[in-house]
C-alpha positions as a printed NumPy array, in Angstrom:
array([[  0.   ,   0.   ,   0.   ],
       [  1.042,   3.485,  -0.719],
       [  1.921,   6.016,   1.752],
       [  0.504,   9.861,   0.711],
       [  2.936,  12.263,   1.833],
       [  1.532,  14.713,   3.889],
       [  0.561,  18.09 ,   2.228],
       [  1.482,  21.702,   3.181],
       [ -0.674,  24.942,   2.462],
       [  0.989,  28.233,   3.186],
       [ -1.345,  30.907,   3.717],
       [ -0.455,  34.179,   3.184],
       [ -1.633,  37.36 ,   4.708],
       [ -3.314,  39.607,   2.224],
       [ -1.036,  42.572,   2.49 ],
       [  2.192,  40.123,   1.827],
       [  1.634,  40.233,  -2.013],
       [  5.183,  39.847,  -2.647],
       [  5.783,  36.78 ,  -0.604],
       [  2.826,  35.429,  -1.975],
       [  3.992,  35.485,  -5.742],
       [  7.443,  34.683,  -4.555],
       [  6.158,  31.123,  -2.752],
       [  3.782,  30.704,  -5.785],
       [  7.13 ,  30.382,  -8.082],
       [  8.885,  28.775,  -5.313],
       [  6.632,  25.669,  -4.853],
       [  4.976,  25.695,  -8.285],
       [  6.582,  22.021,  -8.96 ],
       [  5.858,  20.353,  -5.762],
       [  2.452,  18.86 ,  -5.667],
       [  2.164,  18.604,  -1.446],
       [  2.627,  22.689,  -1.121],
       [ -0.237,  24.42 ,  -2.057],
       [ -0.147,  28.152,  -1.47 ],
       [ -3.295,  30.672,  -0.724],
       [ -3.664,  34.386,  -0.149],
       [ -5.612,  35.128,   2.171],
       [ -8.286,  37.508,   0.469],
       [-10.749,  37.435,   3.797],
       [-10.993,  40.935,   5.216],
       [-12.573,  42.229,   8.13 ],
       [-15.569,  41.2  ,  10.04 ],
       [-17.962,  42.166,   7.04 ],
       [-20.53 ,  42.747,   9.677],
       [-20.542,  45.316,  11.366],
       [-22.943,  46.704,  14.159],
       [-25.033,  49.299,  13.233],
       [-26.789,  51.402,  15.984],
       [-29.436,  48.862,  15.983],
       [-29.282,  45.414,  17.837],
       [-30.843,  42.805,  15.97 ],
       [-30.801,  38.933,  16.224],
       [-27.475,  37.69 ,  14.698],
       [-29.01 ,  34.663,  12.39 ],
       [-25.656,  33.187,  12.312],
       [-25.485,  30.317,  15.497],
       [-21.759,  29.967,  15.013],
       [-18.807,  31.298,  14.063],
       [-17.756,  30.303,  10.765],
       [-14.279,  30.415,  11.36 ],
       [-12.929,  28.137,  13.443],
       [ -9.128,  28.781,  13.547],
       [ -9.317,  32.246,  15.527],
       [ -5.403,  31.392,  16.563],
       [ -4.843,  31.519,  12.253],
       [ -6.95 ,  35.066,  12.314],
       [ -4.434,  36.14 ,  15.208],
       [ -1.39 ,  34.743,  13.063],
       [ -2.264,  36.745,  10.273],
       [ -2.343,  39.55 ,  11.95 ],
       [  1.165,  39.531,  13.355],
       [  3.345,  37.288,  10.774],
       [  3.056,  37.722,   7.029],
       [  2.21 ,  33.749,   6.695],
       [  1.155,  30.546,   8.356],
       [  2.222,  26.837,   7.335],
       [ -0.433,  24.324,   7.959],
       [  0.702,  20.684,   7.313],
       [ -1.967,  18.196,   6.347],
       [ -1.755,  14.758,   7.095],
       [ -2.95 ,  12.119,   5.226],
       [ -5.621,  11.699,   7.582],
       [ -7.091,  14.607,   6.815],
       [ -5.749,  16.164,   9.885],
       [ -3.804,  19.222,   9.6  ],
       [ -1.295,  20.766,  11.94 ],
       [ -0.251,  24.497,  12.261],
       [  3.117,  25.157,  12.244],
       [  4.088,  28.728,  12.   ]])
């Protein structure tokens, strides 16, 4: 049986254009690196001056400690296992 290598996705913060085209080139041959800018921007919603019910019964985005990343560090490694697992790294 064949062992899948595990696969890494960089993702790049969105204002690191240039060390997202430069990893793009870098890892263009290697099938396990996959590499993503991150085009997400703020919380798109805000609150208005009115309260309403918030529809939404959970946070879509799980990996708050990848938001935080982001914010400090121009990228973040995530290694995925062949589990389907993945593992953050940077």
């Amino acid at each position: 049986m064949k062992r899948r290598m595990a696969r890494h996705l960089f993702l790049v913060a969105n204002h690191e254009a240039g060390l997202y085209e430069y990893l793009l080139e870098r890892f263009q041959k290697d099938s396990n690196v996959e590499v993503i800018l991150d085009r997400r921007r703020e919380q798109r919603r805000r609150r208005s001056g009115h309260e309403g019910l918030d529809r939404r019964r959970v946070d879509r985005r799980t990996r708050r400690e990848i938001d935080l990343q982001l914010l400090v560090r121009s990228h973040v490694i995530l290694t995925l296992g062949s589990n389907g697992n993945s593992r953050h790294e940077s």
